[in-house]
N, C-alpha and C positions, 0 to 999 in steps of 0.2 A: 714695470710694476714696482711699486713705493716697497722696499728693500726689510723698512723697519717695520715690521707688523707687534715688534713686543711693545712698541714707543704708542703706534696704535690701540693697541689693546688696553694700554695703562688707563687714556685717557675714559676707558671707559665708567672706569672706578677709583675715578679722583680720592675719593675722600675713605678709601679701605686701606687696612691695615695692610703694608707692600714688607720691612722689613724692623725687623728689631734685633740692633747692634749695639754694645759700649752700653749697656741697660737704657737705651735710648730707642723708641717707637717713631716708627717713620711712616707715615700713608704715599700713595703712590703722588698724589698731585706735587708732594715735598721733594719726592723722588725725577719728576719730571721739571721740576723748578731749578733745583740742583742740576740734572743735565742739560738745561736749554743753558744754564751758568757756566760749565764747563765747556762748552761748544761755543759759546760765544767768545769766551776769553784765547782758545783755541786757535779761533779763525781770525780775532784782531781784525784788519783790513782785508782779510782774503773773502773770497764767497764761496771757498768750498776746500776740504784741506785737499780734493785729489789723490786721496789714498797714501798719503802722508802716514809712514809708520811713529806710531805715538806708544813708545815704551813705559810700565807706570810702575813702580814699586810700593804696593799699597798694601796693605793688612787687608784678610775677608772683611770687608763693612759694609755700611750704606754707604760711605766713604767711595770705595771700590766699584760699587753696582754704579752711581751714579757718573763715573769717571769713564766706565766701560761704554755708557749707554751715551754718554757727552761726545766722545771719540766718535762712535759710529755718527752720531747728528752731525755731527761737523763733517764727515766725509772721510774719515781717519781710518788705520787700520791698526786696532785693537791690539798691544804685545806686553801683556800680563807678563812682572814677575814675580820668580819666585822668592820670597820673602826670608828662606833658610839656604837659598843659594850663596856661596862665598862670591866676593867680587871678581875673581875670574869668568866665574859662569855669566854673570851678570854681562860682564865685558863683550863678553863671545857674541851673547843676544843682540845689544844693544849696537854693536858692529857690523854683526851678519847683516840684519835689518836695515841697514844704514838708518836710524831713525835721527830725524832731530830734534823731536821733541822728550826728553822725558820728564813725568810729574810720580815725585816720591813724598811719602810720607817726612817729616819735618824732623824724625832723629836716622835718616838716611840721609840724607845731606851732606853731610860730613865725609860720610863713606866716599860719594859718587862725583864732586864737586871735583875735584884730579880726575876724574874722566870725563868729563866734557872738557874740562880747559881745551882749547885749541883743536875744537871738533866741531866747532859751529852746531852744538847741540844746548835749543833750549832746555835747562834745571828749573822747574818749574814746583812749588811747594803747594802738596794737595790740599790744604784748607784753602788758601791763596785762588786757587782755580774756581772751589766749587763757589766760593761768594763774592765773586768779581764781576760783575752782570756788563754788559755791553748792548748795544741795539742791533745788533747783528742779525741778517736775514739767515735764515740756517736753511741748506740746501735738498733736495727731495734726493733721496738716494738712490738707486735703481738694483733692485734686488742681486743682480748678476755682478756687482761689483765686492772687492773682497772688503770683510769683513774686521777677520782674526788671526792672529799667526801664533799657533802655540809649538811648543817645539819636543818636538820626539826625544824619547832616553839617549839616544846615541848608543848601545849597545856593542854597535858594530863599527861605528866609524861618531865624526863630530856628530853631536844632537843636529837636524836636519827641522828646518821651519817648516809646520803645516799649515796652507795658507785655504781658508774658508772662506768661501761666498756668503754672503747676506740669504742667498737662496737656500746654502746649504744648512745653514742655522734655522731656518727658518722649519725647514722639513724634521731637521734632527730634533725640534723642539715637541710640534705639532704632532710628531711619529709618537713620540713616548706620551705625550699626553693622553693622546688615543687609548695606548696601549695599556696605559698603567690608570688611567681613568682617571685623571686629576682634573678635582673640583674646588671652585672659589673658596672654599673653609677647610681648604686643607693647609695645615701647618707644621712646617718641614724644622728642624736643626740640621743646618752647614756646618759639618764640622773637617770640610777636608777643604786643602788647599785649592787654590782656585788660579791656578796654571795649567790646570786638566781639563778635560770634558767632563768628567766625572762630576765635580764642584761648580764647575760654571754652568754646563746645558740640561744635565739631567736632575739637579738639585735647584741652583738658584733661578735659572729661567724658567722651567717648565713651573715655577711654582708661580713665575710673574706672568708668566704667560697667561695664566687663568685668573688673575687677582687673587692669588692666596697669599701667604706669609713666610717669607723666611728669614728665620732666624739667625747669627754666626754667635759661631764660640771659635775663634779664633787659634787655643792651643787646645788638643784633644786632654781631659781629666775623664779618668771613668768616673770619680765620684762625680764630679757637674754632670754628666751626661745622664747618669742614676736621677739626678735630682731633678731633672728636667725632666726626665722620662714621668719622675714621680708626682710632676704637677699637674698633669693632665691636659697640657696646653698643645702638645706634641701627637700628631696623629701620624705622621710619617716618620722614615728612619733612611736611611742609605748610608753605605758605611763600606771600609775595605773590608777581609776578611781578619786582617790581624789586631782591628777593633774590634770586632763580634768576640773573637777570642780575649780579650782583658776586660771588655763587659762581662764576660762569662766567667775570667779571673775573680771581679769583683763581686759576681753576684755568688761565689762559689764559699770564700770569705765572708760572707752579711750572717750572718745571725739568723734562725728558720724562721723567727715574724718577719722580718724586713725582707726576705726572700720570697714569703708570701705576697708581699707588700708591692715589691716591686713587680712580681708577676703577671699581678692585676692591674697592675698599670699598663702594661705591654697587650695585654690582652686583649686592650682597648684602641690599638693602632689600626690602621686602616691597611697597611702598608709598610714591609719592608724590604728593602734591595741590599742585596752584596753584590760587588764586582770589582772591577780591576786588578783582579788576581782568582786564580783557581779557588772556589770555597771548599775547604774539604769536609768532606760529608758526616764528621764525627762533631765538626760543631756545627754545620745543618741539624741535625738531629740534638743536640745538645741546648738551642736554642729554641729548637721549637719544644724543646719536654718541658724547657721551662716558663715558656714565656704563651705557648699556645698559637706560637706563628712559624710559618713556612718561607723562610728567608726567598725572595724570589731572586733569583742568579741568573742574568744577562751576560752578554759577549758583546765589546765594543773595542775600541782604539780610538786614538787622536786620528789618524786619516778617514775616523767613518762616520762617527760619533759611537750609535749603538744603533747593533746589525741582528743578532737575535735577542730573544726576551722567553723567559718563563714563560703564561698566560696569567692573567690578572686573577682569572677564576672560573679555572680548569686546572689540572693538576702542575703541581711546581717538584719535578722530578730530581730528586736528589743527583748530585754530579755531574747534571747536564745545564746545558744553557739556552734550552727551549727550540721554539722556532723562530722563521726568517720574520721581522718588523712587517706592517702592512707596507707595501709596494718598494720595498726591501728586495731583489735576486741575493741568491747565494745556491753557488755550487763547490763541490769538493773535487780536487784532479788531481792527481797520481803520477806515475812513470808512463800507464797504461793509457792516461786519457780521463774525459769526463768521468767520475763514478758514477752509475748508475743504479747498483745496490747498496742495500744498507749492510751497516758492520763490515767495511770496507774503507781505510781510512783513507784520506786525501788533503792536499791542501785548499783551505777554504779561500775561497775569491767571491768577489762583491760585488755588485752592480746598481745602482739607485741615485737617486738625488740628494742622499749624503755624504757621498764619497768627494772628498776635499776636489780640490781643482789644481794643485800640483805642489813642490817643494820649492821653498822661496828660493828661487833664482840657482835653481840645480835643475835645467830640462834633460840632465842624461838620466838623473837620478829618480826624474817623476817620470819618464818613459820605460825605464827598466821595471818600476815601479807595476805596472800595466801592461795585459796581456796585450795581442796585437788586435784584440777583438772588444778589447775595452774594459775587461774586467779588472781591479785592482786584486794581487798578490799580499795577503794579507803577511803568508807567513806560516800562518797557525797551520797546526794539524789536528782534523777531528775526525767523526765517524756519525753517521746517522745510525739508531739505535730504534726503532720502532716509534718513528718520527720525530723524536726529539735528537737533536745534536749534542755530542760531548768531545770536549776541546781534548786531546791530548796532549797537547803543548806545543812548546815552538821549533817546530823544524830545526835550529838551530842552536837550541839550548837543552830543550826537555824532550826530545827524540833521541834516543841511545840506541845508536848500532853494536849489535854483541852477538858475534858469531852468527852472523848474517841476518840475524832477527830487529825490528824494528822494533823500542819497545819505550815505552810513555814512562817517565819520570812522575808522571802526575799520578797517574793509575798506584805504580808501587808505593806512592807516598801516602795516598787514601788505607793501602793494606797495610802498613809500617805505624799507621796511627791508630789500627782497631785493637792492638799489644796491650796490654794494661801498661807495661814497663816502659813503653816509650811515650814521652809530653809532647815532641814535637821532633821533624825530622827536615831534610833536605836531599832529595836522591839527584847524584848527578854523572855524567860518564866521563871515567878517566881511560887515558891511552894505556893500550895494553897490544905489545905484538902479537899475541895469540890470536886474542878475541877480538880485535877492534879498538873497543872498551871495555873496560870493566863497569859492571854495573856497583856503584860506592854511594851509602846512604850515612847523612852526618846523621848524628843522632843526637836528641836533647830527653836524658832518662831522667823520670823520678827518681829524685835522692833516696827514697825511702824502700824502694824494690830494687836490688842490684842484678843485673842483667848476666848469665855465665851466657862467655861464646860456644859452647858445646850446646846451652839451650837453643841458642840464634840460630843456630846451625843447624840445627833439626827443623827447626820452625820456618827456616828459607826454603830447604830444601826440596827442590821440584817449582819454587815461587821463581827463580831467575835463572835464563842462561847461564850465564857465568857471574861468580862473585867469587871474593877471594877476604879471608881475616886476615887479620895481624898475627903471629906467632908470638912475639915477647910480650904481650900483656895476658896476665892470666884472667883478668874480667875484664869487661867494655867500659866499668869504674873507671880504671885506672889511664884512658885513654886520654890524649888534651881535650880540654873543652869537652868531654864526651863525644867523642867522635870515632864512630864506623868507619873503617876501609882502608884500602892500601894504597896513604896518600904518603907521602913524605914531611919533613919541617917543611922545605921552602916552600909546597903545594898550600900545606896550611896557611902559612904568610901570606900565600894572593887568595885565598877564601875566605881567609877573614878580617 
């Protein structure tokens, strides 16, 4: 089965508006022109790159889109960088991968030119690619071959390549489209990095996938984002959560006409998503008093694309992340085994046609990776809630064991936020021989409300197993940075 169904779909609607970049409008057929240009200069004398990894360091553009979409025609396999990575990271990538090809943007050059010396790796300069045309037959690609390799945080050890089938793109695309109902005149702003899933499948392709428009603004301004919002051209939205929060900054700042002003421009979206991070439900709520929308909040990773979803329209349940995608498994497991009631938490695992096909050239690590039954180990811990799921966090970072209770970083950090006195927080478990851990919340206070620990201390009390103050300061003022808990200097130094 022909692999590229978005290269298909384009041709359907040559002459529609595909992307608008650099205040430059691009239709799709410009866009398919451009990639058959980058595929051919690609392939040179070859007939097919054979899955050839092709590194590229390109800014969000049409620039980008068409370079991504050339790779695949060519037979290439897709390895997005990130553009605010330092050249170590860069290095790692473009090693791990063994790639020989990369194509950078024209003031990268400089940078990367000492790393291919004496690496047999084509430097290739992306205007150069995209208008270099050849007569090159470009080859049919077959769905099951891979695609993309975008690379995990590394958290716990090196960042780890995830390597995508054409199949699995293909599903990850078509899944959200379904789900989130995208139609040919819908018009998106990209405004996140496009080394993610987030920026690339659920933003820029689901939008090409239908012949709609997407836009890039390349560095996040809330003022440009306001002013976009304010032109009316914009019908969709998707965004981290700590952009929702300095949109919120900004509109909080505006002046009561222009707050009305911008209101009603929002009002008028069709569509908008939060994810890649827990949304916390004081700016769900905060967002929709103003704007008259209901942030829809999904659950994804790089190994899956995206596994639950809000519903598009049925209720979009504050703090939760919906249900399972159409033809999406997902079960939660425990110490005890499969869960089979709700309010019972476990770790969630995956099953479907978007679950990547392994870690580049790690089979211990894509086996460990995976039950013996097939499911992928995501990590996360959640709990079904009267059918909707809510993430508690990650096994490994935001689960705090404290005097034998299991107990979610994320949950107390939604409670630490409904305070008037606190602006923003971070809850996380420090070692403690008693308890395990101690349960320790940083804190970011309003300047203008000063916090007494004898008030906190009333107000925790009964909320955590164990927690413990500081003694020498007499207010939570006085603390560094504003910071809750019984950490030390040197703990502070690796926090912040």
């Amino acid at each position: 089965m022909n692999g590229l169904e978005i290269i298909n779909r384009a041709q359907q609607w040559s002459e529609r508006k595909a992307i608008i970049s650099n205040n430059k409008t691009y239709t799709y057929q410009e866009l398919l022109e451009a990639s058959t240009n980058v595929a051919s200069h690609l392939l040179g004398d070859l007939e097919d790159l054979q899955e050839t990894r092709v590194t590229f360091l390109v800014k969000p553009s049409f620039e980008y889109t068409a370079l991504q979409w050339g790779i695949w025609r060519a037979g290439g396999i897709a390895v997005p960088l990130c553009v605010l990575h330092p050249l170590p990271s860069l290095q790692y990538v473009i090693e791990n991968t063994r790639s020989s090809i990369l194509v950078v943007d024209s003031e990268y050059i400089e940078l990367l030119t000492p790393l291919v010396q004496d690496r047999n790796i084509r430097l290739l300069e992306t205007s150069a690619v995209l208008t270099t045309t050849t007569n090159a037959k470009l080859p049919i690609i077959e769905d099951s071959r891979r695609a993309m390799i975008l690379y995990t945080s590394g958290t716990t050890s090196l960042p780890k390549g995830v390597v995508t089938t054409h199949a699995n793109i293909n599903f990850q695309i078509s899944t959200l489209v379904e789900a989130w109902q995208w139609q040919k005149d819908d018009h998106i702003l990209n405004i996140l990095p496009l080394h993610h899933v987030h920026g690339i499948i659920n933003i820029m392709s689901c939008a090409l996938w239908v012949g709609g428009c997407c836009e890039f603004l390349q560095k996040f301004d809330a003022a440009k984002v306001w002013n976009w919002f304010g032109a009316g051209q914009i019908n969709l939205f998707m965004a981290v959560p700590t952009i929702y929060y300095k949109l919120i900054s900004y509109w909080d700042n505006a002046e009561e006409k222009e707050q009305k002003r911008l209101s009603a421009a929002l009002e008028k979206f069709r569509l908008m998503v939060s994810g890649s991070a827990a949304l916390p439900v004081p700016v769900l709520e905060k967002w929709r008093s103003m704007s008259n929308q209901t942030l829809l909040e999904r659950y994804g990773m790089t190994e899956i694309g995206m596994a639950l979803s809000n519903p598009y329209d049925k209720e979009r349940r504050a703090g939760h992340v919906g249900q399972p995608l159409p033809n999406v498994q997902i079960r939660l497991v425990n110490e005890d085994g499969v869960v089979k009631a709700e309010n019972i938490a476990g770790e969630i695992q995956i099953k479907g046609p978007n679950v990547f096909q392994e870690y580049w050239e790690k089979p211990e690590a894509t086996k460990k990776a995976f039950t013996p039954d097939g499911w992928f180990q995501s990590g996360d811990i959640a709990m079904l809630q009267d059918g909707y799921y809510k993430i508690l966090g990650r096994d490994s970072v935001d689960i705090i064991k404290s005097g034998g209770y299991k107990i979610s970083a994320l949950e107390i950090e939604d409670v630490l936020r409904k305070y008037t006195t606190v602006s923003d927080c971070a809850v996380v478990g420090i070692a403690d021989p008693e308890w395990g851990e101690l349960v320790v919340a940083y804190l970011v206070l309003n300047t203008n409300e000063p916090l007494e620990e004898k008030e906190l201390k009333t107000w925790l009390k009964g909320l955590l197993p164990a927690y413990k103050l500081p003694r020498k300061f007499k207010t939570l003022s006085e603390l560094p940075r504003n910071v809750l808990g019984k950490v030390t200097k040197n703990e502070l130094k690796k926090m912040y």
